[in-house]
C-alpha positions as a Markdown table, in Angstrom:
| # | Residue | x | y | z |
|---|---|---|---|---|
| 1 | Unk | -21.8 | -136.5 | -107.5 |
| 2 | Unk | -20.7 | -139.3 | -105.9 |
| 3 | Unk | -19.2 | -137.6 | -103.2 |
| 4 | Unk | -22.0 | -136.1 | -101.6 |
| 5 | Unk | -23.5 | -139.7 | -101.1 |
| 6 | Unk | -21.1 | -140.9 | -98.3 |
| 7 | Unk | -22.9 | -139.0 | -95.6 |
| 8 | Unk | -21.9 | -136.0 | -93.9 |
| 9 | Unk | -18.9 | -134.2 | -93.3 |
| 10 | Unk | -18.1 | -133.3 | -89.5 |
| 11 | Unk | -15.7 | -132.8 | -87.0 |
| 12 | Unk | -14.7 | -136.2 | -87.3 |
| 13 | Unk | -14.5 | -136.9 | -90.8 |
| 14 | Unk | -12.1 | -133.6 | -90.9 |
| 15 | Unk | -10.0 | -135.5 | -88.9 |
| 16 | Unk | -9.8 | -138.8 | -90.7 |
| 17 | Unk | -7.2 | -138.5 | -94.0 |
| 18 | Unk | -9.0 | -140.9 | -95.4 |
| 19 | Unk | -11.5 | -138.5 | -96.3 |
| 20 | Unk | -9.9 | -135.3 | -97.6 |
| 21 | Unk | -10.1 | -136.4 | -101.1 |
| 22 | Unk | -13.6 | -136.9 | -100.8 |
| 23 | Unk | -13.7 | -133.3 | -98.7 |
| 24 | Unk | -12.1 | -131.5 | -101.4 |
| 25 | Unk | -14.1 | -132.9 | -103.9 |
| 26 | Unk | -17.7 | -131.5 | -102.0 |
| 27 | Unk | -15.3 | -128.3 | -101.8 |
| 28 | Unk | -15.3 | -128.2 | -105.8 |
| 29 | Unk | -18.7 | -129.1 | -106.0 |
| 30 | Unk | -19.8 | -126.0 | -103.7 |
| 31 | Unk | -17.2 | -123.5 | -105.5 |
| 32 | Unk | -19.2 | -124.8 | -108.9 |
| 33 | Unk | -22.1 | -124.0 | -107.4 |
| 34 | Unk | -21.4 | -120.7 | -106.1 |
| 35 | Unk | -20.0 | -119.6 | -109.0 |
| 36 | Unk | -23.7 | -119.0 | -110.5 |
| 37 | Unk | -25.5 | -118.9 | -107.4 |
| 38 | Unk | -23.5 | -116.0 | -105.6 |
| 39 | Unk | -23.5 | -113.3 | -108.2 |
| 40 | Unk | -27.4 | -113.5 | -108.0 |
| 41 | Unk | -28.0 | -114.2 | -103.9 |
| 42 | Unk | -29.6 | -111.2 | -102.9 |
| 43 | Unk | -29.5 | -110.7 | -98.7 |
| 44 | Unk | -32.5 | -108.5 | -98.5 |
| 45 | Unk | -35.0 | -111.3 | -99.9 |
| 46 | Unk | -32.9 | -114.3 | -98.6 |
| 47 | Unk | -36.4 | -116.2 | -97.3 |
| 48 | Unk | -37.7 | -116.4 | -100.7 |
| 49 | Unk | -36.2 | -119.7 | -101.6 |
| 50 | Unk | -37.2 | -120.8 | -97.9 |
| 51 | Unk | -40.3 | -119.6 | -98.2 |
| 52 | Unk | -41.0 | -121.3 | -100.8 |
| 53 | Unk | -39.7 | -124.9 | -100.2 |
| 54 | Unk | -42.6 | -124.0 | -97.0 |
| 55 | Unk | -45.2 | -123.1 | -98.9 |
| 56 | Unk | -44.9 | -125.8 | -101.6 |
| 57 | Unk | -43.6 | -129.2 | -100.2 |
| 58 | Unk | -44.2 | -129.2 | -97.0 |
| 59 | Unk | -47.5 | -129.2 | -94.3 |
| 60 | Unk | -45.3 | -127.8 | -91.7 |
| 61 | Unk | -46.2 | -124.7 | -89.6 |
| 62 | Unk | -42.4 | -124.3 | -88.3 |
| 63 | Unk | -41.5 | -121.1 | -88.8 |
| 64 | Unk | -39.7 | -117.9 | -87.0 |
| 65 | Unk | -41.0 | -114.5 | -85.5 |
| 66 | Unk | -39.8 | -112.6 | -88.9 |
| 67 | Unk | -41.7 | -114.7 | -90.8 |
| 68 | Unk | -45.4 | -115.2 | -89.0 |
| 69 | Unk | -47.3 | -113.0 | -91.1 |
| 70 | Unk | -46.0 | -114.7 | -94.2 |
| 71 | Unk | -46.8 | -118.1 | -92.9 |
| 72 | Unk | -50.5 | -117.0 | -91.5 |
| 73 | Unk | -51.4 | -114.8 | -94.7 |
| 74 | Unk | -50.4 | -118.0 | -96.7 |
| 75 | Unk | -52.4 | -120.8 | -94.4 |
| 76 | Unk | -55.6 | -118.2 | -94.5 |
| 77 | Unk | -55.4 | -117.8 | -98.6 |
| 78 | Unk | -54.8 | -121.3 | -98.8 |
| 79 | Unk | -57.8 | -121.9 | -96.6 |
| 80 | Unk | -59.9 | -119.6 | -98.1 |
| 81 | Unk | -59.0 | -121.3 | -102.1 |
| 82 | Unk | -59.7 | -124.8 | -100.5 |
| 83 | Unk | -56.0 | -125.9 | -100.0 |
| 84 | Unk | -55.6 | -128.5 | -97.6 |
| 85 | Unk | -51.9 | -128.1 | -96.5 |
| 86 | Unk | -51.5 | -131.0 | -94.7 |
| 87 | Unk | -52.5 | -132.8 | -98.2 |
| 88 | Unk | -49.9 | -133.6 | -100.6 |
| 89 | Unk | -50.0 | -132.1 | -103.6 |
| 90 | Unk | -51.9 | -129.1 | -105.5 |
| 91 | Unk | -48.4 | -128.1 | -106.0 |
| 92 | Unk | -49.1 | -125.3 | -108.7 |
| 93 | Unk | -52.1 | -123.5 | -106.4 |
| 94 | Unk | -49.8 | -123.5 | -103.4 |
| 95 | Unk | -47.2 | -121.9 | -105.3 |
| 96 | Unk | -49.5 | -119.5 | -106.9 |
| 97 | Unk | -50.6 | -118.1 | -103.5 |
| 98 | Unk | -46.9 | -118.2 | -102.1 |
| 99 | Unk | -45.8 | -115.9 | -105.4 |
| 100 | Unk | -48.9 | -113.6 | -104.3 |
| 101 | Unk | -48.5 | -113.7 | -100.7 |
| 102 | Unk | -45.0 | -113.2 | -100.3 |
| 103 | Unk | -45.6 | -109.7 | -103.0 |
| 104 | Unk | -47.9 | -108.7 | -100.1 |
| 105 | Unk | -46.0 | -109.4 | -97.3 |
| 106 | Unk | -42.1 | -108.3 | -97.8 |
| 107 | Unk | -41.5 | -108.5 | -94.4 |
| 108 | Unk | -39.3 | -110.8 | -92.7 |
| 109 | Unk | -37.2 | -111.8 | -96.8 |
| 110 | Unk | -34.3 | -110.5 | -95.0 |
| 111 | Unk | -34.1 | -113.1 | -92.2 |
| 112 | Unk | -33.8 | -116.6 | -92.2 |
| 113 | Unk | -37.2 | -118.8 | -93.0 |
| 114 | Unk | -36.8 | -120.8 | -89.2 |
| 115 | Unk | -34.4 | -119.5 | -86.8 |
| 116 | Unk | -34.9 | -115.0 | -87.4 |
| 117 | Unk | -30.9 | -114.7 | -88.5 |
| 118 | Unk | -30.1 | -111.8 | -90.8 |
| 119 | Unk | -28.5 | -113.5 | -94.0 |
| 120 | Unk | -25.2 | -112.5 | -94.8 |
| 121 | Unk | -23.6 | -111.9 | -98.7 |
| 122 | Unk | -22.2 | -116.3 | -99.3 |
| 123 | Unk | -18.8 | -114.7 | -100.1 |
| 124 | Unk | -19.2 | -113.4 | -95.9 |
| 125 | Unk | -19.0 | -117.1 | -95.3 |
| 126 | Unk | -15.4 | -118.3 | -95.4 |
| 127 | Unk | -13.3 | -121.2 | -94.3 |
| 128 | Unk | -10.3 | -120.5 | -91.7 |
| 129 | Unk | -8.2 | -122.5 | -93.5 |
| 130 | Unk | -9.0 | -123.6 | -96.5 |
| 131 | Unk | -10.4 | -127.4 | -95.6 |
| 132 | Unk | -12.6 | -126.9 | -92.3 |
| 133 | Unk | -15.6 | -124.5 | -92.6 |
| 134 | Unk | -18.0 | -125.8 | -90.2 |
| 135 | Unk | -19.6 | -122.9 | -88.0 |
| 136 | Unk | -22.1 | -122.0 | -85.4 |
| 137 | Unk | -21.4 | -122.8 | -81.6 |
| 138 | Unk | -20.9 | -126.8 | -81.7 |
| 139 | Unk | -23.1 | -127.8 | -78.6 |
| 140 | Unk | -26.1 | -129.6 | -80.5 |
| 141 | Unk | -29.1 | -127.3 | -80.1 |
| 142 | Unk | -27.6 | -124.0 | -80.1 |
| 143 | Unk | -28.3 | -122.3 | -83.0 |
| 144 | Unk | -25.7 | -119.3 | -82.4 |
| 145 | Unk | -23.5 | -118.1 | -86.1 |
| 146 | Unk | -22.1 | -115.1 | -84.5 |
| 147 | Unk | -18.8 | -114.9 | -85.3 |
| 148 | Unk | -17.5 | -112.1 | -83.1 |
| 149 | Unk | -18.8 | -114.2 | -80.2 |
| 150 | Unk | -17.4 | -117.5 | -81.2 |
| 151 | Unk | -14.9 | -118.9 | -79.8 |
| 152 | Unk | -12.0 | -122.1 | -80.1 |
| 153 | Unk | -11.8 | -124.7 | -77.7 |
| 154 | Unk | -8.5 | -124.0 | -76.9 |
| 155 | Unk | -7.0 | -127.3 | -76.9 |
| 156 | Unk | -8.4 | -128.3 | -80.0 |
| 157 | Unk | -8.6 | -125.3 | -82.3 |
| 158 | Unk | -11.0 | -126.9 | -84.2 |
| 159 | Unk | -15.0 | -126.3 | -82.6 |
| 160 | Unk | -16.4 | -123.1 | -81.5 |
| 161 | Unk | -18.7 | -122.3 | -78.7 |
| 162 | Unk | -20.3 | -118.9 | -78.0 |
| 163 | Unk | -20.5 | -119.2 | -74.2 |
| 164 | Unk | -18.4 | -121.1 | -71.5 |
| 165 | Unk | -22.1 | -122.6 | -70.8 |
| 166 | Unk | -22.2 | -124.5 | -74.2 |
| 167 | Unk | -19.0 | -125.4 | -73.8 |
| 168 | Unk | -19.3 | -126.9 | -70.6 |
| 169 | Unk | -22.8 | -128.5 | -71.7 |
| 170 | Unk | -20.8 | -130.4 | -74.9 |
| 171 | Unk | -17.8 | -131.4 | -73.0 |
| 172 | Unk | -18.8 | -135.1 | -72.9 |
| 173 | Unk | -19.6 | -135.2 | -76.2 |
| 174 | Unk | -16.0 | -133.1 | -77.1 |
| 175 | Unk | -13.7 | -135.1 | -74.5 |
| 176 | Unk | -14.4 | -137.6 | -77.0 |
| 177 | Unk | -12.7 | -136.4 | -80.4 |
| 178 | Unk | -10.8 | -133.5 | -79.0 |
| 179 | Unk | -7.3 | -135.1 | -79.1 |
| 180 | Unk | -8.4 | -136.2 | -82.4 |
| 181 | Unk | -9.4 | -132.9 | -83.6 |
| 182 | Unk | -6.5 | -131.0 | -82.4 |
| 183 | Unk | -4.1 | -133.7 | -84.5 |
| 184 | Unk | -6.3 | -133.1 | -87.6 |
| 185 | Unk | -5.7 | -129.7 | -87.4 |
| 186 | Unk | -2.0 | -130.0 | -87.7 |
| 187 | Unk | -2.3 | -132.7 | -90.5 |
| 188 | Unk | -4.5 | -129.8 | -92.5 |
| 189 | Unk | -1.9 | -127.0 | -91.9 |
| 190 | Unk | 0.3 | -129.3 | -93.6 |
| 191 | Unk | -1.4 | -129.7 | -96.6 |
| 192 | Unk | -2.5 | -126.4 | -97.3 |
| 193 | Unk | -0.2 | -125.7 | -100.1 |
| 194 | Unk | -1.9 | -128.4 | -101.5 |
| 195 | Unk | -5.5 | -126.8 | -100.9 |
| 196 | Unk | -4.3 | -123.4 | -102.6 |
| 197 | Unk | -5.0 | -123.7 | -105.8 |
| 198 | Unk | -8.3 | -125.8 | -104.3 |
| 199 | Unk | -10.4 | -123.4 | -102.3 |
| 200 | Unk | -13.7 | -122.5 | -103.0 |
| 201 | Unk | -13.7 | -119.2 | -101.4 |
């Protein structure tokens, strides 16, 4: 669909009403997509899909703690069959040792492929208000989703930080689109009769 093309969607795009149409549209697009995808998500073998996107298309040895024994059973199978991983292709052996491998070695499905977070049910992840449902802290690097520990800026409303450290650390980067944000936020509350009858979740 045409509005995924136009780049991402962040902080600032939220804030420019130029862009809401295009936002609501990805919003549909999601909510089409969840409608088949969620019934069947299953939080106990979440990696799978990440797993094998891993084992398949890429050469890369990124992975978390939860999954290392996935990761070294598949690079030593792969080995042993003659599977050069940093080669492209072989695409139907690869995934013929992932589909054995990851029979063998359960552990580490219920956490997430690169960064060890326990997956949550998709219907766990909601928008506060119907248009902006960005999370994690918002200081670029920090890979923290925990939502009791979140918290506003509190002039903006809009970003989240799970420490006064990250908050401090992004400040430059904030300072810059705060005001913005914080104006956004009230040009969303009015339109949320609008969004309604548009949410995804």
């Amino acid at each position: 669909d045409v509005a995924l093309i136009f780049g991402v969607i962040d902080d600032l795009t939220y804030a420019d009403k130029t862009q809401h149409d295009r936002i609501l549209a990805v919003q549909k697009i999601v909510r089409d997509l969840r409608d088949v995808f969620d019934p069947q998500f299953d939080v106990k073998k979440g990696a799978y899909p990440q797993r094998a996107i891993f084992a398949v298309c890429t050469g890369a040895m990124y992975h978390g703690r939860a999954n290392c024994s996935f990761a070294r059973k598949f690079s030593e199978v792969c080995k042993e069959r003659g599977i050069n991983l940093e080669e492209r292709g072989n695409f139907q052996k690869r995934y013929e040792v992932f589909d054995m491998v990851s029979e063998q070695v359960p552990k580490g499905l219920d956490k997430s492929y690169g960064m060890d977070m326990e997956f949550k049910s998709p219907s766990d992840y909601k928008s506060d208000d119907g248009l902006y449902f960005a999370s994690g802290c918002a200081r670029s690097g920090c890979y923290s989703y925990a939502d009791d520990e979140l918290k506003f800026c509190s002039s903006c409303r809009v970003v989240k930080y799970c420490s006064k450290e990250c908050q401090k650390a992004d400040w430059k980067k904030h300072k810059l689109q705060c005001k913005t944000l914080a104006a956004s936020r009230n040009d969303k509350q009015k339109i949320q009769e609008a969004l309604r009858t548009f949410r995804p979740w």
